[in-house]
GUPA-166068 format. One line per field, with one value per residue (C-alpha): residue in three letters; chain; x, y, z. Coordinates in nm, 4 decimals. Layout:
<nodes>
aa: (ala  ...)
ch: (A  ...)
X: (X  ...)
Y: (Y  ...)
Z: (Z  ...)
</nodes>
This chain:
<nodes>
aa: (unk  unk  unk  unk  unk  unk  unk  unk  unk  unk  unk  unk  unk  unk  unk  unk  unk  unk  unk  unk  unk  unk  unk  unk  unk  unk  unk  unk  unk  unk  unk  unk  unk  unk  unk  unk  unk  unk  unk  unk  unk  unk  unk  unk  unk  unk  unk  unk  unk  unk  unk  unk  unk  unk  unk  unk  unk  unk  unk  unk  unk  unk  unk  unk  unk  unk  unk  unk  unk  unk  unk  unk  unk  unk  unk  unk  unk  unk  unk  unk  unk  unk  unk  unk  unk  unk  unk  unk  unk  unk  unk  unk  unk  unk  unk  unk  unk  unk  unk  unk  unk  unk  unk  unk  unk  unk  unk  unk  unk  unk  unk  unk  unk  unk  unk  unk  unk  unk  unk  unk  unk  unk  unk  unk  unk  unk  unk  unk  unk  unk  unk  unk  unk  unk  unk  unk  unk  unk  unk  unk  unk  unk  unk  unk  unk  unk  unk  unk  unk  unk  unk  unk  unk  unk  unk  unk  unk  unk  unk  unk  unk  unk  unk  unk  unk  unk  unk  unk  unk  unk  unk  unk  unk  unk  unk  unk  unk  unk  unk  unk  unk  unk  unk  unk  unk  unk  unk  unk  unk  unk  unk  unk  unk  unk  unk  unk  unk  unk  unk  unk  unk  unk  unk  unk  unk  unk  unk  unk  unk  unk  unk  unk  unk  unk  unk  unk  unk  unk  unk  unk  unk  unk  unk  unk  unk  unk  unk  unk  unk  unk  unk  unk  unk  unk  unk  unk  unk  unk  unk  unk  unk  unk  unk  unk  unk  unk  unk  unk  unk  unk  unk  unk  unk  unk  unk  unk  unk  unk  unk  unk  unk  unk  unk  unk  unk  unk  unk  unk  unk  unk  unk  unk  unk  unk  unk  unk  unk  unk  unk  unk  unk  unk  unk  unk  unk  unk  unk  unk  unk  unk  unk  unk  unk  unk  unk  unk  unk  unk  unk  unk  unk  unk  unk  unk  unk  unk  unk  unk  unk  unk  unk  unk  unk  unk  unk  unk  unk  unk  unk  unk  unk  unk  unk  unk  unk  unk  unk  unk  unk  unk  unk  unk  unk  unk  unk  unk  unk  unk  unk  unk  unk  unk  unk  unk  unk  unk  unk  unk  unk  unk  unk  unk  unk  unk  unk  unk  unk  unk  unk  unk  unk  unk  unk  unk  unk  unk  unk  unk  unk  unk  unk  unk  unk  unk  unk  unk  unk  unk  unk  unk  unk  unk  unk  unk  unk  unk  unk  unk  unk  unk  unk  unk  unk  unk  unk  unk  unk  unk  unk  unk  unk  unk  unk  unk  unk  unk  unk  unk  unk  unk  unk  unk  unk  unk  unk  unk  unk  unk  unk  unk  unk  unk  unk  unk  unk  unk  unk  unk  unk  unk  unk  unk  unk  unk  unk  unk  unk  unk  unk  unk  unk  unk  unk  unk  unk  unk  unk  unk  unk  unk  unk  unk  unk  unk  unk  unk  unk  unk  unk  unk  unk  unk  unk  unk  unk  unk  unk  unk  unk  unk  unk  unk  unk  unk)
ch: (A  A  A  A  A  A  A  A  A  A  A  A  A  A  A  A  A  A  A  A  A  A  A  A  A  A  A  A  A  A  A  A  A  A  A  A  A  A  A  A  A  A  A  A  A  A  A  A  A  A  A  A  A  A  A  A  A  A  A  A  A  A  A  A  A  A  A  A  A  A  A  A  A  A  A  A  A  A  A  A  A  A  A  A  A  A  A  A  A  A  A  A  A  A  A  A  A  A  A  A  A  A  A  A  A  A  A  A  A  A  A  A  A  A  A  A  A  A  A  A  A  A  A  A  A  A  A  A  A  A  A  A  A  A  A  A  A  A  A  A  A  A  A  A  A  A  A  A  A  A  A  A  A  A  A  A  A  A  A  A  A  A  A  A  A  A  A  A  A  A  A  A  A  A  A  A  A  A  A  A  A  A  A  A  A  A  A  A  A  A  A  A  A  A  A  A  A  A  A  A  A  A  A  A  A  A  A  A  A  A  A  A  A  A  A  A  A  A  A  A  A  A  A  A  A  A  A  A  A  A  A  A  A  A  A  A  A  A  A  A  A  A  A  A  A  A  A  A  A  A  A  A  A  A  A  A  A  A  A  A  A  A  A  A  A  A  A  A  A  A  A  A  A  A  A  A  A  A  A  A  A  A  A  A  A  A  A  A  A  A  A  A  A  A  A  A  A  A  A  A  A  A  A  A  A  A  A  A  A  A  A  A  A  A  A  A  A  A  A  A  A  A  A  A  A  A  A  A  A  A  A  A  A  A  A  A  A  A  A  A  A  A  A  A  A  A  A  A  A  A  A  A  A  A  A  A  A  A  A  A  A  A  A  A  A  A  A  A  A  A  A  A  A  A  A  A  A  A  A  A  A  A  A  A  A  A  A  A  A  A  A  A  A  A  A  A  A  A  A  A  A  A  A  A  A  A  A  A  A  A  A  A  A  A  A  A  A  A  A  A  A  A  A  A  A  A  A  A  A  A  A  A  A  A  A  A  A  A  A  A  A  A  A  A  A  A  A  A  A  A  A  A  A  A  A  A  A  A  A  A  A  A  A  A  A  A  A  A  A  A  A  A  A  A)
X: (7.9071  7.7493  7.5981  7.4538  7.0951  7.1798  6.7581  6.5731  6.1688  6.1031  5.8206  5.9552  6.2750  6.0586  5.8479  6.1556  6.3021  5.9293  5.9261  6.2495  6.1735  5.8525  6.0131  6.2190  5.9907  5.6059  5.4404  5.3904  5.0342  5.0732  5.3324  5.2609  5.0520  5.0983  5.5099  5.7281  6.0823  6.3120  6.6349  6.8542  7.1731  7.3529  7.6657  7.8703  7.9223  7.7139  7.7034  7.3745  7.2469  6.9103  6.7560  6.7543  6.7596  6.9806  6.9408  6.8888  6.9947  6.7743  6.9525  6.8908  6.9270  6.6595  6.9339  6.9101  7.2219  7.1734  7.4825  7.4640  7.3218  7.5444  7.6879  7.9736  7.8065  7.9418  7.8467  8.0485  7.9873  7.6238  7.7059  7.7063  8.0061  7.9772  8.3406  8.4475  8.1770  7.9459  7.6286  7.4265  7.1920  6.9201  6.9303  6.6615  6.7616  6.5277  6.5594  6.3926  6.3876  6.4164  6.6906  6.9763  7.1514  7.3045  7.1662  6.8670  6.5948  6.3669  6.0301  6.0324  6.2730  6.6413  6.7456  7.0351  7.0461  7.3624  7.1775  7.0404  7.2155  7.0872  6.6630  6.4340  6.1001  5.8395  5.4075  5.3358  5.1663  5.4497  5.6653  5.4689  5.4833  5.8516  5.7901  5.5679  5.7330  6.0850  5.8676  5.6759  5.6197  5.4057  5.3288  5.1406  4.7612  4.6357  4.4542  4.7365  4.8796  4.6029  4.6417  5.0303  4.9699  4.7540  4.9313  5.2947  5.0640  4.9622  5.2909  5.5012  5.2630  5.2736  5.6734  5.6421  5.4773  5.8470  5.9646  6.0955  6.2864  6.4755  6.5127  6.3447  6.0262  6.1860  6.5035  6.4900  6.6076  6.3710  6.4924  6.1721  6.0089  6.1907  6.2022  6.3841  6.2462  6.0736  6.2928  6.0865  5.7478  5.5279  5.1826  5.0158  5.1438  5.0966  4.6918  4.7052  4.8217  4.6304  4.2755  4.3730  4.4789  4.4894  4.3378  4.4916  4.4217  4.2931  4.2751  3.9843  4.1353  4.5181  4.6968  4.7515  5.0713  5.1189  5.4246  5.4656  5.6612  5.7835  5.6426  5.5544  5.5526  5.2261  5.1140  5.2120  5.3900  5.2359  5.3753  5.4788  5.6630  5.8741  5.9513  5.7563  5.4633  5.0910  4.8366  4.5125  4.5691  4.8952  4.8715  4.9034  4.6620  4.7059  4.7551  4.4001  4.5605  4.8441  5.1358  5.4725  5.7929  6.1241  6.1677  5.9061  6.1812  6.4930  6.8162  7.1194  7.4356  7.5968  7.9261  7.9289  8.1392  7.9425  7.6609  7.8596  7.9126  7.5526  7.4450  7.7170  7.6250  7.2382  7.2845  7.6290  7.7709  7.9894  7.9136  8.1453  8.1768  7.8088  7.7595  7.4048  7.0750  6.6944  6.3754  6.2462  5.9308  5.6915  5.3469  5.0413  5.1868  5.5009  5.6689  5.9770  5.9781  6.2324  6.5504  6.8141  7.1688  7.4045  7.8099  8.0818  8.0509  7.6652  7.3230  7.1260  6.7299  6.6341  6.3738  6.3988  6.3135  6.6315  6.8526  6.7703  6.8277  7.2052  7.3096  7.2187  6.8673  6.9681  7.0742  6.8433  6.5717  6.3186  6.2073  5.9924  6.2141  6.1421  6.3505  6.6686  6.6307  6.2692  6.0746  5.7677  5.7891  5.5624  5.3996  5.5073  5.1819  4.8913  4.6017  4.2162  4.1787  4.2914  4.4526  4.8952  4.9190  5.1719  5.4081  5.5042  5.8357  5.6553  5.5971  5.2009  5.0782  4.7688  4.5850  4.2263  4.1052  3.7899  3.5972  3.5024  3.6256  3.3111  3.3624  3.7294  3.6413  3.3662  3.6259  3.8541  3.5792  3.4138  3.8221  3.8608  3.5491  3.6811  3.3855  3.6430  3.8794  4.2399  4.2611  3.9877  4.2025  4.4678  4.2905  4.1605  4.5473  4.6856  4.3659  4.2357  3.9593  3.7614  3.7552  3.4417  3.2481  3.4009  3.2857  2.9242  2.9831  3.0731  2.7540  2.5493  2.7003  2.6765  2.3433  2.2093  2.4526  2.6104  3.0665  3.3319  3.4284  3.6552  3.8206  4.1223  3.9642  4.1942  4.2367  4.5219  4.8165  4.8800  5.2597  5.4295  5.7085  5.8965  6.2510  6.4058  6.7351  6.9205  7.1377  7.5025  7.7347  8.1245  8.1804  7.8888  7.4748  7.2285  6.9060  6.6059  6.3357  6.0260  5.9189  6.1466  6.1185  6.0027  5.6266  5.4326  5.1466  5.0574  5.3052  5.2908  5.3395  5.0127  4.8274  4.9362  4.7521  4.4732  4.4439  4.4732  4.1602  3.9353  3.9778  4.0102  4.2692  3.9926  3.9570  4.3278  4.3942  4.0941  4.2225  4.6251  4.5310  4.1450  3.9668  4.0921  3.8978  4.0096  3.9640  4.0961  4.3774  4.3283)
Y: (-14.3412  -14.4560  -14.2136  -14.2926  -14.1062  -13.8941  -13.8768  -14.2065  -14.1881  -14.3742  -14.4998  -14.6450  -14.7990  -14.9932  -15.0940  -15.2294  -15.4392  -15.5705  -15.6723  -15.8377  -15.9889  -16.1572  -16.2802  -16.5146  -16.5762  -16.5997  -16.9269  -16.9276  -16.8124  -16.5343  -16.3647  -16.0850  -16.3218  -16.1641  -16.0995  -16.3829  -16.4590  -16.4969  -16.6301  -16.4980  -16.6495  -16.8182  -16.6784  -16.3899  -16.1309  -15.9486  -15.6276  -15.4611  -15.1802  -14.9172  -14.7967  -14.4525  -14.2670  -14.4677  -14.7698  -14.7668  -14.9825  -15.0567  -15.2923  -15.5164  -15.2261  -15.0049  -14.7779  -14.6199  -14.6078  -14.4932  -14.6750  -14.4448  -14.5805  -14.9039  -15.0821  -15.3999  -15.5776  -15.9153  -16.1084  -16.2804  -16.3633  -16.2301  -15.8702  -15.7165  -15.5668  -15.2335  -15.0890  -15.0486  -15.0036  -15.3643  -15.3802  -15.6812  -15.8715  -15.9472  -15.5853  -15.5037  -15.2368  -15.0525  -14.8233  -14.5054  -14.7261  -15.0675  -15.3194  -15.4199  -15.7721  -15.9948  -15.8358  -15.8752  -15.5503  -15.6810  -15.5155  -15.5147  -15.5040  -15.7141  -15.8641  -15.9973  -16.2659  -16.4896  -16.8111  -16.7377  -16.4679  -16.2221  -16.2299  -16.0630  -15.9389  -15.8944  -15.9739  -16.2458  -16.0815  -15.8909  -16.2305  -16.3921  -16.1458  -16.2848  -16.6227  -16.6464  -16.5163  -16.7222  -17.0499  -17.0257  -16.7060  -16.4518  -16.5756  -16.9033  -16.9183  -16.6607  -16.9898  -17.1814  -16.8577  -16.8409  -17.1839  -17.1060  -16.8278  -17.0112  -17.3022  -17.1108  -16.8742  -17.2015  -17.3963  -17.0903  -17.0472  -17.3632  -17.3813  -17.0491  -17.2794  -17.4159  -17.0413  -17.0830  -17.3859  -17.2813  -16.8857  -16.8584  -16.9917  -17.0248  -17.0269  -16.8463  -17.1250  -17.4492  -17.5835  -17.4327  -17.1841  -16.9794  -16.6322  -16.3751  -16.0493  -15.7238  -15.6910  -15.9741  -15.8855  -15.8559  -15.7019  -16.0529  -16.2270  -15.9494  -15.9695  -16.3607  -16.2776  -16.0194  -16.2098  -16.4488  -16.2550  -16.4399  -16.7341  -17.1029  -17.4728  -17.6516  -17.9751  -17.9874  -17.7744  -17.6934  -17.5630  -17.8470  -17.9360  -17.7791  -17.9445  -17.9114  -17.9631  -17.8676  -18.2067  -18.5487  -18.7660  -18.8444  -18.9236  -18.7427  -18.9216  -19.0795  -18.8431  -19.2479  -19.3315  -19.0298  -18.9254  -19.1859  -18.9306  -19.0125  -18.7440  -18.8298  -18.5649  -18.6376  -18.9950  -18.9494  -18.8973  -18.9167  -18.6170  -18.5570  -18.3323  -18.4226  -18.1609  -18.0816  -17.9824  -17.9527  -18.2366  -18.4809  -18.6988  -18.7246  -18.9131  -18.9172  -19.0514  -19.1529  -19.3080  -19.6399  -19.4568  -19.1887  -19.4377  -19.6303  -19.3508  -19.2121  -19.6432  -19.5724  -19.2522  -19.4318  -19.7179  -19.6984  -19.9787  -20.0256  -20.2948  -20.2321  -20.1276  -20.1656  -20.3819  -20.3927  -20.1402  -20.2881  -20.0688  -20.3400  -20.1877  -19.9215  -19.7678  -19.7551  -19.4792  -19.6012  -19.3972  -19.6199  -19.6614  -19.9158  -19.9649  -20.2510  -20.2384  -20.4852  -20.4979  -20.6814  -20.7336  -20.7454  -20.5921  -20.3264  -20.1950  -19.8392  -19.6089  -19.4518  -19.0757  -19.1445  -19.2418  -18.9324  -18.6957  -18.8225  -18.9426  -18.5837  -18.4526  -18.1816  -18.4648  -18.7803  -18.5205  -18.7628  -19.1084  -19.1460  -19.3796  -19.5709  -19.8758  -19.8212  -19.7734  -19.5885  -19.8601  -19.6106  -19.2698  -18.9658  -18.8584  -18.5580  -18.4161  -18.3162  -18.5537  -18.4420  -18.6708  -18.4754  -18.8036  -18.8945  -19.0878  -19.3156  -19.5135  -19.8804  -20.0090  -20.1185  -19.7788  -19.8285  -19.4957  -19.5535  -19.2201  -19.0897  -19.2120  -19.4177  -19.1304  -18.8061  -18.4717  -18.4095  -18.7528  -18.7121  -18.4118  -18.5286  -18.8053  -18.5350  -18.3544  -18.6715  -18.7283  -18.3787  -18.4041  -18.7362  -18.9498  -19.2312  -19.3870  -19.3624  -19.7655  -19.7094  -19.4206  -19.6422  -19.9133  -19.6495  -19.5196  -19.8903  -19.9963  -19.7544  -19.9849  -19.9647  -19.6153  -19.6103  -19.7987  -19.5769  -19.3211  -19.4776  -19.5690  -19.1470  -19.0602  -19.2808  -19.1889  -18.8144  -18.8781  -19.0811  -18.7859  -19.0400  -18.9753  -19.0871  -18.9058  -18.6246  -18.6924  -18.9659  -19.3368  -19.5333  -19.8212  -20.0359  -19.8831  -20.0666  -20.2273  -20.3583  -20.5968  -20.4900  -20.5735  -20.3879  -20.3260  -19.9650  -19.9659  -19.9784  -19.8123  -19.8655  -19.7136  -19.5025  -19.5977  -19.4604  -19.3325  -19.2364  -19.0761  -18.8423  -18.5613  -18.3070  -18.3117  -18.5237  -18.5754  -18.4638  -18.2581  -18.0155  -18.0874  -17.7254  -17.8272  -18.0427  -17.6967  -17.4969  -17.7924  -17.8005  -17.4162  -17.4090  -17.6466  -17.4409  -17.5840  -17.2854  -17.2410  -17.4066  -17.7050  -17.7437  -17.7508  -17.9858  -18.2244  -18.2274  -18.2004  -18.3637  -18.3416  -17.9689  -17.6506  -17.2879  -17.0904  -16.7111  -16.6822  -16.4658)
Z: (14.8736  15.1941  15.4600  15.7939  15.8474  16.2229  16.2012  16.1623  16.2520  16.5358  16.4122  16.0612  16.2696  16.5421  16.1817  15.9914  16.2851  16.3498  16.0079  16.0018  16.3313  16.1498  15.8942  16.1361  16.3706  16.2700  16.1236  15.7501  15.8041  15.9642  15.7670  15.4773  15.2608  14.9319  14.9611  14.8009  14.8750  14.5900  14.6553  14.3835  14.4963  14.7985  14.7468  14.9843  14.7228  14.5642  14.3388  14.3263  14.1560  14.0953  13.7160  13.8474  14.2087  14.5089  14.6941  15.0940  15.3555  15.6555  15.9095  16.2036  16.4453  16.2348  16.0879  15.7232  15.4807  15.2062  14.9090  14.6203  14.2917  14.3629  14.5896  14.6130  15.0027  15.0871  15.3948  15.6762  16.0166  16.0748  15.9175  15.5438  15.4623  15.2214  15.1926  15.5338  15.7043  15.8965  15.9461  16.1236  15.9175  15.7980  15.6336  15.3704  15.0238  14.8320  14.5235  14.3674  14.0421  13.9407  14.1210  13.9485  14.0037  13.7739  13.4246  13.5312  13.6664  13.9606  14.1375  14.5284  14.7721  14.8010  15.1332  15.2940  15.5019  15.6607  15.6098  15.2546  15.0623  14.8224  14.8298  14.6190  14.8191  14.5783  14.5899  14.4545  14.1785  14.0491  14.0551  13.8442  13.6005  13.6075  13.5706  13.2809  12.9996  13.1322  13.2140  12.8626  12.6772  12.5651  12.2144  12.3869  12.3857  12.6455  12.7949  12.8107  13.0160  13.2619  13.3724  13.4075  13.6087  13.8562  13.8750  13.8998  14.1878  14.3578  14.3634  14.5157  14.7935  14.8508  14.8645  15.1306  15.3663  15.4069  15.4601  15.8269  15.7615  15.4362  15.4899  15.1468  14.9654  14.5851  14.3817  14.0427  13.8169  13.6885  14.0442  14.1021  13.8402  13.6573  13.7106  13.5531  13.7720  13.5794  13.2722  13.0519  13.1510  12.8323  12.8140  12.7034  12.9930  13.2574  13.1578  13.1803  13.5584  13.6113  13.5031  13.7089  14.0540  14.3279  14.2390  14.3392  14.3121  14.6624  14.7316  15.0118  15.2508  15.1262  14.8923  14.5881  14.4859  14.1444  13.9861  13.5941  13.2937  12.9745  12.7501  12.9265  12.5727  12.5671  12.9233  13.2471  13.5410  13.8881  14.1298  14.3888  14.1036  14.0524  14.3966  14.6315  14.7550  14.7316  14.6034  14.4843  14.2011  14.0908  13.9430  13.6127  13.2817  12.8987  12.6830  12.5036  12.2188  12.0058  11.9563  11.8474  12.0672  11.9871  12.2553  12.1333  12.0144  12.1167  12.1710  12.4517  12.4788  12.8004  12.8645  13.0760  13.3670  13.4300  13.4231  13.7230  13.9223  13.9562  14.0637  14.3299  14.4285  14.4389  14.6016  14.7909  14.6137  14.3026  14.0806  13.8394  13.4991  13.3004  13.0423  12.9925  13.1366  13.0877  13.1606  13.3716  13.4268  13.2337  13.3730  13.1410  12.9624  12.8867  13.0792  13.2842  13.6604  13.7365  13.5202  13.5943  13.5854  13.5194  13.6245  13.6406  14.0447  14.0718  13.9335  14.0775  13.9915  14.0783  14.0222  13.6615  13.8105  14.0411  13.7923  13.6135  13.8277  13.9377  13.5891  13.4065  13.4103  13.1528  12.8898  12.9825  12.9442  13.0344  13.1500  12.8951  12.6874  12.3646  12.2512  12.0939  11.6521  11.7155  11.7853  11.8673  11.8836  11.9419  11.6336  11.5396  11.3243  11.5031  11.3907  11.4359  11.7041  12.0143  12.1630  12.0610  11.7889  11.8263  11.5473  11.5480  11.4486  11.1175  10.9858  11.0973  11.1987  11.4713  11.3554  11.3658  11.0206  11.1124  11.2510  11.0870  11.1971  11.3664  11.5632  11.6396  11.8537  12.0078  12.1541  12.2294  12.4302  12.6358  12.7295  12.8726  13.0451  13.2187  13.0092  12.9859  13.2465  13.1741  13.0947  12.8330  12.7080  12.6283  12.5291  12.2549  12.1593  12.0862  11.9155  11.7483  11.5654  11.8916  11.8900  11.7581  12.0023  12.2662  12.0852  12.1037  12.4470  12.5380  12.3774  12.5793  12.9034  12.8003  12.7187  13.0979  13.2453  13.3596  13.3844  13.5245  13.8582  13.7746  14.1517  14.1169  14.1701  14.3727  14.1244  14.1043  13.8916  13.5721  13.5214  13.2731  13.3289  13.0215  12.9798  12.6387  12.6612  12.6092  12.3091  12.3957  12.1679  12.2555  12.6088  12.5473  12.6349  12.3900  12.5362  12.2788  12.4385  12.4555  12.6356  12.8460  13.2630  13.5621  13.3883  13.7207  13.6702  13.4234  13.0595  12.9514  12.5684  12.6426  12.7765  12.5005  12.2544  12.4477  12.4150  12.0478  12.0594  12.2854  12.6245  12.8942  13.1201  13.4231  13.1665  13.1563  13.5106  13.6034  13.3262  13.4979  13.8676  13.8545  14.1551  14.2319  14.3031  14.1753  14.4486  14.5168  14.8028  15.0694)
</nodes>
């Protein structure tokens, strides 16, 4: 059912268009700050629905309809369509209760819009109380939630300074962040917002770029080498706790074709059907960057992270390869020694077993505290018999108060020409791997260990994005 309101307060119509006329038309900066927009999907149909009361319609001309406790809208040229009546967008619904869309229950308001579809209007607050429990969980260490919530809270404000361009700040799917609106909100993860309200990571004057990640296999990504940006804070560090996720070993299998047709898609030209794929190059922690590609009409090399993305980022889940037959792999036990233990093709586990406990977290400590530099930090993970004078070393540097800068130095990135080949299997490429996602920023399996061991949710976020502030928004 869908009724007109005759009376419409002047006051609340000239309000509505003024806020729909902001949306469109105001800088970033000077919109509602604390309002987040959703985009739930870019389609022309939509059915929508309310937990309890009726939904209202306010449209570009300021006029109230109310649809009943549901509505079927769908949008063509520049007007929303609810049974036979128009109405010119953008047009903004509300409900006594709870919207309805898609399974799913969401806080705020919908609206429509020609350019962007269905949008869910909701402060920022309430949205992360969606994204939490969808992007990790509530039985995760409350610290490893705080540091969630603020970096989630950082990177969609961050996004909303692209507002005017895309219609929208966010999608709901790992595009972005996940969000799954009110219906999975948990106590535990509400408080982990709510201790944390309003409060962001800055980088000197902006808002820092907070990408994350489910696991990055030991050691997260340079942000140039993934997508070709420079930011002091994004260039990579090793993970100081070892942990177990159910992607912290894996394997993929690709057939040759498809293989073909994401090197065409890449680089415009065919070169054939492949017969063999090297990781040509590695950073310092193992992580690929370049991968070559060889056909019948020619060879090709091209970022890893690119590769990734067009090939099948949902089955290469990573570019955090290891040679083919497990060469080395992540250990899967956590060892005392709060750094990943890695295992040589030989069966040799590098573990923590020439210091005591009491040692192993001292070293654990001096790393989070950024005592050693990262090329130390490897030296110490692939020979582990020096850990000990590193850990003499930490001691006397704690001891002069003397550290390494926690702000990014600008040292020359370590390479590795490397040249293994991936296994080739019949038609089919065999990709073993750890680690799940791009590998920028915070590794959310990493937080969660780092949690367990004490570290606070500010320790956490120093440690992924070093030489940020936590500051509260405004």
């Amino acid at each position: 059912m869908i009724i007109l309101e005759g009376e419409i307060d002047i006051f609340c119509k000239h309000r509505a268009i003024f806020a729909l006329v902001l949306f469109f038309a105001l800088p970033v900066c000077e919109l509602e700050a604390r309002d987040v927009y959703v985009r739930l999907s870019g389609g022309s149909s939509f059915n929508i629905g309310v937990t309890s009361g009726y939904l209202t319609m306010t449209d570009a001309q300021g006029r109230l309809i109310n649809l009943g406790d549901s509505a079927n809208l769908t949008i063509s040229g520049g007007n929303v369509n609810a049974g036979s009546f128009s109405f010119p967008l953008p047009a903004r619904i509300r409900g006594d209760g709870l919207l309805k869309f898609n399974g799913k229950t969401y806080r705020g308001a919908f609206m429509l819009t020609q350019k962007s579809g269905l949008l869910n209007v909701v402060d920022v607050e309430q949205y992360l109380c969606g994204v939490l429990p969808a992007e990790v969980g509530a039985t995760w260490h409350m610290q490893a939630l705080r540091a969630q919530a603020i970096t989630a809270r950082t990177y969609v404000l961050r996004q909303s300074m692209n507002r005017a361009s895309k219609g929208y700040d966010v999608v709901d799917t790992d595009a972005d962040q996940v969000y799954k609106g009110a219906g999975v909100e948990t106590d535990k993860t509400n408080q982990a917002v709510a201790s944390t309200s309003g409060e962001i990571l800055t980088y000197g004057k902006e808002i820092a770029q907070t990408y994350f990640h489910s696991d990055s296999g030991g050691h997260t990504a340079d942000i140039s080498d993934v997508w070709g940006q420079s930011v002091p804070y994004l260039q990579g560090v090793p993970e100081v706790v070892s942990y177990k996720s159910p992607v912290s070993s894996w394997s993929a299998k690709i057939s040759a074709a498809k293989i073909q047709s994401a090197i065409t898609k890449i680089t415009g030209t065919d070169i054939g059907p492949i017969s063999q794929i090297q990781v040509s190059e590695v950073d310092e922690g193992g992580r690929a960057v370049t991968m070559t590609f060889t056909g019948s009409r020619g060879t090709k090399t091209i970022r890893a992270s690119q590769f990734r993305t067009n090939v099948d980022p949902r089955t290469l889940k990573s570019t955090m390869f290891t040679p083919s037959g497990g060469s080395y792999s992540v250990n899967n036990t956590a060892t005392p020694s709060g750094l990943v233990s890695m295992k040589i093709g030989n069966g040799k586990t590098f573990g923590a077993n020439e210091l005591s406990f009491e040692e192993e977290q001292g070293i654990a400590k001096m790393t989070a505290e950024g005592i050693f530099t990262t090329t130390e930090l490897i030296d110490m993970l692939t020979n582990p018999d020096k850990k000990k004078q590193y850990y003499q070393a930490g001691l006397t540097r704690t001891k002069k108060g003397s550290t390494q800068a926690s702000q990014p130095s600008p040292q020359k990135k370590q390479r590795t020409k490397y040249g293994y080949a991936i296994e080739k299997s019949g038609n089919d490429f065999v990709f073993y791997g750890r680690g799940w996602g791009h590998g920028v920023g915070m590794c959310q399996w990493g937080a969660m260990a780092m949690a367990e061991q004490g570290y606070t949710a500010e320790k956490i976020l120093m440690h992924y994005y070093p030489g940020t502030a936590i500051r509260k928004f405004k």
